[in-house]
N, C-alpha and C positions, 0 to 999 in steps of 0.2 A: 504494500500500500504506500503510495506517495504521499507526504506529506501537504498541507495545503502553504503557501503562501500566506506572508504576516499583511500583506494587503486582504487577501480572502478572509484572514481570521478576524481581523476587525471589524470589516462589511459582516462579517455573520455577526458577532458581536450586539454590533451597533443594534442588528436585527431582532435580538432577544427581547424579552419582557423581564425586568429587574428581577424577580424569585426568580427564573432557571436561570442568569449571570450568576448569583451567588450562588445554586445548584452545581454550575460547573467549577467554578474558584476554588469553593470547599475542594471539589474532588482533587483538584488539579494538586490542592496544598498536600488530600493526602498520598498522594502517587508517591511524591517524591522529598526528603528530606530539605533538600536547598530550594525546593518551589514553597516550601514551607518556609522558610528561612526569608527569602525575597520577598515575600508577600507581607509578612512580619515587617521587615526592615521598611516596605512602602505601606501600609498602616498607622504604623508605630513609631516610627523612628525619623521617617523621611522630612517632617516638619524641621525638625533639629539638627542638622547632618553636625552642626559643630561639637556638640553635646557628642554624637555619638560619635565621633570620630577621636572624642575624648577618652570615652571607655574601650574604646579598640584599642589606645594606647595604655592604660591602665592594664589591661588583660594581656597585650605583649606582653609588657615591663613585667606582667606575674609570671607567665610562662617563661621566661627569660631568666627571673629570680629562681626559680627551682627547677630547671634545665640542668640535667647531669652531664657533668664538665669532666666526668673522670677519663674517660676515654671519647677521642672526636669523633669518632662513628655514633654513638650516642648524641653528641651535640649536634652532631651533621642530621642525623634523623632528625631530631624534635627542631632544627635551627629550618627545615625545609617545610617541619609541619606548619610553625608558623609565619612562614610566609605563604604558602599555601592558603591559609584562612587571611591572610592580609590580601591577599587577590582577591578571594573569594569575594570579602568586602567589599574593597574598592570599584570589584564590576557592579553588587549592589547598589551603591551611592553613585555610580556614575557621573563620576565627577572628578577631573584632572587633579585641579587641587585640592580636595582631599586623598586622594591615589598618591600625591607626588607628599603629603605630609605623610602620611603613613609609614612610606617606603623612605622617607629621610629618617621619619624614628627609629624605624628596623635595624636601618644602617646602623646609628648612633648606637644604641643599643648594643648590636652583633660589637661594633669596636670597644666600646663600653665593659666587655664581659669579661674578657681576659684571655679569652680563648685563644692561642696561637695562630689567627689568621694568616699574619704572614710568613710564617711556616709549612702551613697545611694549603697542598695546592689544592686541595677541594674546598676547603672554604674560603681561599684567595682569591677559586672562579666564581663561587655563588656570589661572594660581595662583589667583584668588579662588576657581574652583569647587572646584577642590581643597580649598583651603584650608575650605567650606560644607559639602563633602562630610567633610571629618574632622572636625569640630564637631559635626554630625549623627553619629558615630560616636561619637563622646565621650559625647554624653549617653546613647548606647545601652548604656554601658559601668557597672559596678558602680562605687559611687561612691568609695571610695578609689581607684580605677585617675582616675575623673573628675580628681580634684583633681592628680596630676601631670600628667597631659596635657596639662589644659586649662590649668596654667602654660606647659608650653611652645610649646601654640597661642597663648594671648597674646602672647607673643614675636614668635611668627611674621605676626601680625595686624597686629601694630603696624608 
């Protein structure tokens, strides 16, 4: 079965009577865990992206705070989970500059840890890409937002 087009799905949409739209949403939320999650985050959360873009930093900095640092394959696992959830988010909120703060905290953070990044060539490539992927975000960004960032990507570059 082929999929329909996000043009078709709207026109049907548009087309329904209010009870079977939230007939369908319900189901849609309970299919799948992250269509529950999205739907949450555009509910609930979407009014305030500052506020929650605040406790997405707060819940790194915990995961970060009790990350086991004894061996880096452990760090490398849980350092990939979250970012992982840091993507996940940032397609959530759909939005550069929150995406481009998020992934600057990461950074700070990962350097922040103590973890031998520049020793460990696997965590020297996750932070440089990161680190190319938020620069690429930066200059996507309006350029008064550019010139703070891009201070504390230097920071973080250096």
């Amino acid at each position: 079965m082929k999929a329909a087009t996000v043009h078709e799905i709207k026109e049907a949409l548009q087309a329904l009577p209010p009870n079977k739209l939230v007939d369908i949403t319900l189901r849609l939320a309970k299919f799948k865990k992250e269509n529950k999650e999205l739907l949450s985050y555009l509910l609930f959360e979407s009014e305030e992206t500052d506020r929650y873009v605040g406790e997405l930093k707060l819940e790194m900095e915990t995961e970060f705070a009790t990350m086991n640092i004894s061996h880096v394959y452990f760090a490398k696992k849980t350092l990939r989970k979250i970012l992982r959830n840091v993507n996940k988010q940032a397609r959530y909120i759909g939005n550069k500059e929150s995406e481009t703060a998020l992934l600057l905290h990461y950074l700070r953070l990962l350097k922040d840890s103590g973890l031998p990044v520049q020793k460990t060539p696997v965590l020297m490539n996750l932070y440089l890409t990161q680190l190319k992927k938020t620069k690429k975000l930066i200059e996507s960004l309006h350029e008064d937002l550019q010139y703070e960032y891009l201070r504390l990507w230097k920071k973080l570059a250096a």
